[in-house]
C-alpha positions in Angstrom: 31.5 -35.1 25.1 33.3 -31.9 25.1 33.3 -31.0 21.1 29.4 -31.9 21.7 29.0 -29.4 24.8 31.2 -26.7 22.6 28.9 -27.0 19.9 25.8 -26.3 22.2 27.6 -23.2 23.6 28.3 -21.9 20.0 24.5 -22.6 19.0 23.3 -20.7 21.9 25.7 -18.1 21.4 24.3 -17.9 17.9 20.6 -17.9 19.0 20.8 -16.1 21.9 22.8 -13.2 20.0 19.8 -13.7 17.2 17.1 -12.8 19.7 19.0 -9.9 21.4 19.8 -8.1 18.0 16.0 -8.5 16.9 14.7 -7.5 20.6 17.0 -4.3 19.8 15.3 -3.6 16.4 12.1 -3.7 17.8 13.1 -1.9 20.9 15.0 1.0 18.4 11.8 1.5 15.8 9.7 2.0 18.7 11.7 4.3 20.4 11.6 5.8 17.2 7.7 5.7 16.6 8.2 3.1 13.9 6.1 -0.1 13.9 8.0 -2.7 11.9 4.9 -4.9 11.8 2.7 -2.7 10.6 5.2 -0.9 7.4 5.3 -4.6 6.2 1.8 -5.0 6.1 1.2 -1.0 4.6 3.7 -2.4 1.7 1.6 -5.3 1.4 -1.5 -3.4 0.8 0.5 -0.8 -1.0 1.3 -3.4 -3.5 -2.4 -4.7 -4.0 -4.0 -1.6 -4.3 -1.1 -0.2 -6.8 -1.6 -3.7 -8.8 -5.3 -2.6 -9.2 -4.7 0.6 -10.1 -2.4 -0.2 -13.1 -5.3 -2.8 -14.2 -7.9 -0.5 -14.2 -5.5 2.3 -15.9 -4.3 -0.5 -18.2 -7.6 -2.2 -19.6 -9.8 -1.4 -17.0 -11.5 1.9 -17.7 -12.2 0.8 -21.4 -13.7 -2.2 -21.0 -15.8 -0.7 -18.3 -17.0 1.8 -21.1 -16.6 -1.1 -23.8 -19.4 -3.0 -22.4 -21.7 -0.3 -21.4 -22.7 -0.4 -25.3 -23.2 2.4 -27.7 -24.2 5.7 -26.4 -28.1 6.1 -26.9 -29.9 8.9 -28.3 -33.5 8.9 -26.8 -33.8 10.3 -23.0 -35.2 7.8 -21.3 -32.7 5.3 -22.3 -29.2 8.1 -22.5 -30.1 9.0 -18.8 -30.1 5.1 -17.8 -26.9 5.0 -20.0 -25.6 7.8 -18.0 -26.3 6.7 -14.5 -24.4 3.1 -15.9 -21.3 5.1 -16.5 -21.9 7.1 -13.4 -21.8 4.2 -11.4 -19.0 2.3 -13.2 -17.0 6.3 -13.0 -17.7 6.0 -8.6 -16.5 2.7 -8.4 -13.2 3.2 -10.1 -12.7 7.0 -8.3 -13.1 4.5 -5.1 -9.4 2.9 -6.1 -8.7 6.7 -5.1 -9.5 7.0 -2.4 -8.5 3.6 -0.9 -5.1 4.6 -1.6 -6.2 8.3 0.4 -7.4 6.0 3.5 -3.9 4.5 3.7 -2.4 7.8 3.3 -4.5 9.4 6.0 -5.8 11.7 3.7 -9.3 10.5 3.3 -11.9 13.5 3.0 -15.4 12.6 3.1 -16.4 16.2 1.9 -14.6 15.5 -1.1 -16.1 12.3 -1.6 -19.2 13.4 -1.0 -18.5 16.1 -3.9 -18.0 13.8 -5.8 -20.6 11.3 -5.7 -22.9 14.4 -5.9 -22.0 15.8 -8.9 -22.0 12.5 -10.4 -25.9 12.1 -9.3 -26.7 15.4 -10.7 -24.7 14.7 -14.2 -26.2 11.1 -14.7 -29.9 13.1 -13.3 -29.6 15.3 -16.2 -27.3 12.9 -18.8 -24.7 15.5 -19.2 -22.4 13.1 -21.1 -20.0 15.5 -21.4 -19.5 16.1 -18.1 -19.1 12.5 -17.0 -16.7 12.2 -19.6 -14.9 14.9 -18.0 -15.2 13.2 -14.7 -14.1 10.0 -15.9 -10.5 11.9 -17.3 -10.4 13.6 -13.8 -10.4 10.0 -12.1 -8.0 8.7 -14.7 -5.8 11.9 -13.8 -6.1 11.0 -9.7 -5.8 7.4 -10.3 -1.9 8.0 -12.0 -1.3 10.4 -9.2 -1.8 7.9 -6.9 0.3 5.6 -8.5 3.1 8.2 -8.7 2.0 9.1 -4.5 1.8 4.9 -3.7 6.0 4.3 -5.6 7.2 6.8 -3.4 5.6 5.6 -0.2 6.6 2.1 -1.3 10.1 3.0 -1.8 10.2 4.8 1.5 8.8 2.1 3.8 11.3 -0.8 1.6 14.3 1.8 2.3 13.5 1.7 5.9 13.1 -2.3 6.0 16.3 -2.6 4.2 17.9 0.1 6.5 16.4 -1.9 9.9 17.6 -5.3 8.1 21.3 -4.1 7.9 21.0 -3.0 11.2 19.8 -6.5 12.5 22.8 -8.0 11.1 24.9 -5.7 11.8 23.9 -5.9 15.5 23.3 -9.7 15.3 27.6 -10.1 14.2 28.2 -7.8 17.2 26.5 -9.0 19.7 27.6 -12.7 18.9 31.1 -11.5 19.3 30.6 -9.7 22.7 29.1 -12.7 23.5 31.6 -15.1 22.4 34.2 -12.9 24.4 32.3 -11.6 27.5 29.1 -12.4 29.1 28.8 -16.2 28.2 32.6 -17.5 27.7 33.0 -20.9 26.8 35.1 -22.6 29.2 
């Protein structure tokens, strides 16, 4: 009966230090005006919109441009062309500014901008200057791939920096606990 009640006092010690080191964490980010929660979900989101980035910048923008078809001559049938790769051009510039929203750096001028003077080239089927548009967007969408690593790399040096901390804490606390407040008699 007594190894059974020592090994209850050594689980609880364990536990008990467990909760204390992670109620510390928690307590130290949010002194600090982190929110542990919310990073790991950021990195999550981080991750999926970087992993659709790189499949638009991969295969994505061709095919896009692949399967609008050859590039018509006549008018009528260029300016529907044009408004096609206008819309296909808006909803890969969106990837953008996803990762701006994130970021807190969402402009709705900008945007706004933007989706104008795509209008006005696919109005009057400026090719040319959708096909500049479109190497704008593929210029912004590696930014923000470059702009999304070094986020990600700041909010996984922070987790790994909290995690070391929690054990660190966690081996500490067991010992003070082992030794002072809750001493196995």
């Amino acid at each position: 009966m007594p190894k059974l009640n020592r090994d209850l006092v050594i689980l609880f010690r364990v536990v008990a230090s467990c909760l204390t080191a992670g109620l510390l964490i928690f307590f130290f980010s949010a002194f600090s005006g982190e929110d542990l929660l919310r990073n790991h979900s950021t990195i999550k989101d981080l991750d999926r919109i970087l992993e659709e980035i790189a499949t638009e910048l991969n295969d994505g923008i061709d095919r896009r441009t692949r399967q609008l078809g050859e590039v018509p001559k006549k008018n009528p049938y260029r300016k529907f062309y044009c408004s096609e790769l206008a819309k296909e051009i808006h909803e890969i510039s969106y990837l953008t500014e996803k990762q701006k929203i994130i970021f807190d750096a969402y402009n709705v001028r900008d945007f706004e901008a933007k989706s104008k003077r795509l209008v006005s080239y696919s109005e009057t089927a400026d090719l040319e200057g959708l096909m500049n548009e479109l190497e704008i967007v593929k210029r912004e969408l590696k930014n923000s791939v470059n702009l999304i690593d070094k986020r990600k790399e700041k909010l996984n040096r922070q987790r790994t920096a909290y995690l070391l901390l929690f054990f660190i804490l966690w081996i500490a606390i067991y010992f003070y606990y082992g030794r002072g407040l809750i001493r196995g008699r």
